[in-house]
N, C-alpha and C positions, 0 to 999 in steps of 0.2 A: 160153655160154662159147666165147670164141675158140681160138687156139692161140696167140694172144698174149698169152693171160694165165695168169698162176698160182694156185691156188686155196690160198687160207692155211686153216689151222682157226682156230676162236675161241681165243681167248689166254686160259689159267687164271687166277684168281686168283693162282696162286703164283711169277706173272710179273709183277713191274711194268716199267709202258710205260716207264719211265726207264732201267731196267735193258736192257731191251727193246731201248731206243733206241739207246744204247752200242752195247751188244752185237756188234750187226747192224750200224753204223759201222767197229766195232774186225776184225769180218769182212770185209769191202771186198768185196762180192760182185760188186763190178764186174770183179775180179777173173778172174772166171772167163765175164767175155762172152769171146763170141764175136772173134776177130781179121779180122772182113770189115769192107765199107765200111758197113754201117748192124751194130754191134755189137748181142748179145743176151744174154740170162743165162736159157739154156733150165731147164727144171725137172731135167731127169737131172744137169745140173751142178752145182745146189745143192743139191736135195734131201740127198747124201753129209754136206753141209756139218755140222759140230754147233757147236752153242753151249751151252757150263756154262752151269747153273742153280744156281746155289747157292741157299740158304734164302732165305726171304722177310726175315726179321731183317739178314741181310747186306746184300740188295739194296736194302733201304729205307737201312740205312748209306751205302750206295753213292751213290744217290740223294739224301741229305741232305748229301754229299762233295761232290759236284757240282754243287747247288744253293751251297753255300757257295762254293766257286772261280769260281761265276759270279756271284755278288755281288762277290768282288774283283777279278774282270776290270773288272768296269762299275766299280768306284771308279777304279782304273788309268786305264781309259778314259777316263772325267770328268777325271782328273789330267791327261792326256796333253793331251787338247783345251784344257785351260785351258794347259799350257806352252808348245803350239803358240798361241797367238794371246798369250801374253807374247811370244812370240821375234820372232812376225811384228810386233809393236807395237815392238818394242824394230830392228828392222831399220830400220823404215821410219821409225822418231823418226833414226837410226844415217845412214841415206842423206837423211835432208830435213835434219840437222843441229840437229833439235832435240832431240837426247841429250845430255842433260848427265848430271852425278852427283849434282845436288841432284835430281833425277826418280828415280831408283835406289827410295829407299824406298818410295816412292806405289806404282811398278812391281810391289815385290814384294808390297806390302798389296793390289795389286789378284788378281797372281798366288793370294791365299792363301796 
C-alpha cells in the first residue's frame, strides 16, 4: 500500500452497490480535495465524511426508482435523436427547396 491510496472495507450485504453508487455521487468527495496544482482527497478528509444507510427494503426501492428513470431517459433519448434528424431532414429538404407540404405527412410517419 502506497500513501496514494485508500484502503475501503468489504461492503455488507445490507448495502446495495446502487444505493452505494448514489450515495457516494450525491457526497461529491471531490469536494473536499485538496486546492493545489495536482488536487487530492487525503483519507483524514473523508474518513469524517457519513453517508445514511437506511434499510435494505428502502435501498432496493431506491434502486428499482432509478433503474425506472433511466428507462425514461433512454426513451427521451431515442425521442430526441429521431426529432433531431426530422429537423435536420426537414432543413436541408427547407434550404434545397424540395419542402413542400404534400411531404409534411410522410415526414411525420417517418418521425413516428
Amino acid at each position: 500500500m502506497t500513501d496514494n491510496a485508500l484502503i475501503v472495507d468489504v461492503k455488507t450485504p445490507s448495502l446495495l452497490t446502487e444505493y452505494l453508487a448514489a450515495a457516494l455521487t450525491y457526497a461529491n468527495l471531490n469536494k473536499y480535495a485538496g486546492k493545489s496544482a495536482q488536487p487530492l482527497v487525503s483519507g483524514s478528509r473523508i474518513y469524517p465524511v457519513e453517508i445514511p444507510v437506511p434499510p435494505v427494503d428502502l435501498q432496493r426501492t431506491f434502486a428499482e426508482r432509478v433503474a425506472e428513470i433511466g428507462k425514461v431517459k433512454e426513451l427521451y433519448n431515442s425521442d430526441l435523436t429521431k426529432l433531431d434528424a426530422l429537423f435536420a431532414s426537414l432543413q436541408d429538404r427547407a434550404f434545397t427547396g424540395e419542402l413542400t407540404s404534400a411531404g409534411t405527412p410522410t415526414e411525420l410517419e417517418i418521425a413516428g
